[in-house]
N, C-alpha and C positions, 0 to 999 in steps of 0.2 A: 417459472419463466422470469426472464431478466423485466425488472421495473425501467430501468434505464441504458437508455443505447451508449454505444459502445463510445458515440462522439461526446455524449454526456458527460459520460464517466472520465473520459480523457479530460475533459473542459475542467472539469472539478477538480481534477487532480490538477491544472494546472492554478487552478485559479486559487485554492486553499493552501496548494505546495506541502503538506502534510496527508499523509496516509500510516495513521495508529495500526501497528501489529498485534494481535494481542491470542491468548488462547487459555482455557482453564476450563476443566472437566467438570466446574460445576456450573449449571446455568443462570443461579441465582446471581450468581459472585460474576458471568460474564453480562448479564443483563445491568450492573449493576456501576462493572467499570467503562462498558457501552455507553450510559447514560451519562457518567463522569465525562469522555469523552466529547459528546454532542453536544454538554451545556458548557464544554471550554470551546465550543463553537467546531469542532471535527465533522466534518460530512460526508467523509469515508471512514471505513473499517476494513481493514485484511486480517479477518478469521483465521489463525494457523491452522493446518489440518493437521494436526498431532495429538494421537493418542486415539482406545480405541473409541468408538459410538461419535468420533467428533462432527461426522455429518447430523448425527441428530440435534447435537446443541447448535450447530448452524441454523438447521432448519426452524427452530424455537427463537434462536437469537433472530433471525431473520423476519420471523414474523412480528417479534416486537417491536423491530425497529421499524417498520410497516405499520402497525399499528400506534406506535406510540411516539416513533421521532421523524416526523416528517422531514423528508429531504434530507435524511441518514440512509447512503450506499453503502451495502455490504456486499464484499468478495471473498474469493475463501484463495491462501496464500499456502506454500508447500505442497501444491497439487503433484502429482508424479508421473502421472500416466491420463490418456484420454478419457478412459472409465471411469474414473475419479473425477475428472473434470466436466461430466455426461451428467455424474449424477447431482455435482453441486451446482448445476444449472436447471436439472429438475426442479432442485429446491429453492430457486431463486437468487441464484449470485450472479452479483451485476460484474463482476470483471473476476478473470483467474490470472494466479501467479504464480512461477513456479522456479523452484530451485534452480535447471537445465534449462537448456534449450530442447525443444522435443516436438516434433511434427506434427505427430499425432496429436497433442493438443493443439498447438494451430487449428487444425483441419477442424477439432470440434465447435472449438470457437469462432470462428469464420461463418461455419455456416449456421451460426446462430447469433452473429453480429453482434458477439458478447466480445470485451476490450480483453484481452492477455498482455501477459507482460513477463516475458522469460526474464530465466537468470542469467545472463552474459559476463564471461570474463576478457573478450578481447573484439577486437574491430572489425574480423573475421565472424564471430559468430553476431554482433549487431546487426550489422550486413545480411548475413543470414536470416533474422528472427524479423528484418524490415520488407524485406524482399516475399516471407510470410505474410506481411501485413499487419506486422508490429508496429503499434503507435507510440508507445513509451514502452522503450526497455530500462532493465530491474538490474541496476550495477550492482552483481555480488559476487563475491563476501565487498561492500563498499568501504570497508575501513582499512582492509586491506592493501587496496589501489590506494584512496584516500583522492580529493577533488583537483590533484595534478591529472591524472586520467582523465577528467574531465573534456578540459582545455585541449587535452591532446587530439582528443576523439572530435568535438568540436571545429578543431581545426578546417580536415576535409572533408567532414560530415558536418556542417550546420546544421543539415535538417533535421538531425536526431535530438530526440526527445528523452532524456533517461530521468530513472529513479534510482537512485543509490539505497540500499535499505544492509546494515549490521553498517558499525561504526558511526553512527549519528545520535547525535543527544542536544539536548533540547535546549542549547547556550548561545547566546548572541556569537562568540567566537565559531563554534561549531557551523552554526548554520552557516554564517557570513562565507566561509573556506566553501560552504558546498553551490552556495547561490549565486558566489560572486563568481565560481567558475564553469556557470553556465547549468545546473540542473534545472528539471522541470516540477521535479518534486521530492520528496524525500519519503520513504517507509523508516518509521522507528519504533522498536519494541521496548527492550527492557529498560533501557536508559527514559522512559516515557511514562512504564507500567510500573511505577515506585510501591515500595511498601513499606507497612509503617515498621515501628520496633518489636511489635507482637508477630507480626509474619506475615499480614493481612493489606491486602491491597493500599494504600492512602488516597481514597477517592479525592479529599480535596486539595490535594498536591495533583493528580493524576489533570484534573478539570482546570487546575491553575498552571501547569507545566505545558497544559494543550493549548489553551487561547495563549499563554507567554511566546507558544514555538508558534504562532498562526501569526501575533503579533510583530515579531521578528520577522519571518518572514514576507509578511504583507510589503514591509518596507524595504527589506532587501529588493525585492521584487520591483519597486517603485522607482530603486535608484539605476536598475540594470537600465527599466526602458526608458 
C-alpha cells in the first residue's frame, strides 16, 4: 500500500522539480545508486519496470527506502497495463507512470488514490489523461518536442501540470529551457545515472549531479514565482 497520497506526491514532485529514473537487475547496485540519489537531496525515485523479476527488486528497493531513507517516494515508471500497475501498488508504489495513455490504469489508480502520470504526445491526449484525473502529465519522448511545447500547451491550458522525462540532463542551460517555460517537474535518467570508466555506476557524481540539478532548479523556481 501506497505510504503517501496521491496530493503528497504531486506536492513533492512539485516542490523538488526532480524525479531520478533509474533501473538495474541487481539490487545491491540499485539500493546503492538510490542512496546516491537521496543524499544529493532526491525525494523521489521512478523504478523503470524493465526486465524480467523487476517487481521483485522494487519490492526489496522499496522496503529500503522505508526502512532506511526517510521521506524517499518510490514509484515504478514503464508500467503498461492495469495488472502491472495492481500489482506495483501491492508492493507499495507511491505514484505510477507510464509510457501511453491508458484507462485502464487510471481506473486502478483512482480507486486507490495512488498519483499517475501518463505519457502524452499532444493537447488532445492531456485533455484526456486530465479529464481522468491526471495531476501532472509525463511529456514524452520530451526531447523530442523540446520546452517550445511547453509554452504552447500552457498557453490555453494553464492548469496543467506536466513532467517532460527523455531529453533532460542535469545543466543550468538544460534546465533553464524546461523551467523557464513553465514545467512542474522534470524525470531524468541516463544523463543523471553516469558511470565511471570501468562501466560502474559513479555514485559520487550521481549524489553530486542530483543536489547540482535540485540546486538549479530550486532557483529557477524562485525567479518564475
Amino acid at each position: 500500500m501506497a505510504q503517501y497520497s496521491r496530493i503528497e506526491v504531486a506536492q513533492k514532485m512539485e516542490k523538488t522539480g526532480l524525479v531520478p529514473l533509474f533501473f538495474h537487475p541487481d539490487l545491491e547496485t540499485g539500493k546503492q545508486v538510490l542512496k546516491a540519489c537521496y543524499d544529493g537531496g532526491a525525494r523521489l525515485m521512478e523504478f523503470t519496470s524493465r526486465g524480467d523479476f523487476a517487481f521483485e527488486i522494487f519490492s526489496e528497493l522499496n522496503k529500503y527506502a522505508i526502512g532506511e531513507l526517510p521521506g524517499m517516494i518510490m514509484g515504478v515508471g514503464s508500467v503498461t497495463d492495469a495488472a502491472a500497475a495492481s500489482l506495483y501498488m501491492q508492493l507499495g508504489a507511491n505514484f505510477i507512470v507510464t509510457p501511453v495513455l491508458r484507462e485502464d490504469i487510471a481506473t486502478v489508480c483512482n480507486r486507490r488514490k495512488v498519483l499517475w502520470s501518463p505519457g502524452c504526445g499532444s493537447l488532445t491526449e492531456i485533455a484526456k489523461a486530465e479529464e481522468l484525473g491526471c495531476e501532472i502529465v509525463k511529456l514524452f519522448p520530451g526531447g523530442i518536442y523540446g520546452p517550445d511545447i511547453i509554452k504552447a500547451i500552457k498557453g490555453p491550458c494553464p492548469w496543467t501540470s506536466i513532467m517532460p522525462t527523455g531529453g533532460v540532463s542535469p545543466t543550468k542551460e538544460n534546465l533553464t529551457g524546461w523551467f523557464n517555460a513553465g514545467v512542474t517537474c522534470v524525470g531524468m535518467g541516463s544523463k543523471l545515472m553516469v558511470k565511471n570508466n570501468e562501466g560502474n555506476f559513479d555514485l559520487p557524481k550521481i549524489q553530486s549531479l542530483t543536489k547540482l540539478s535540485i540546486e538549479i532548479i530550486s532557483e529557477l523556481k524562485k525567479q518564475v514565482h
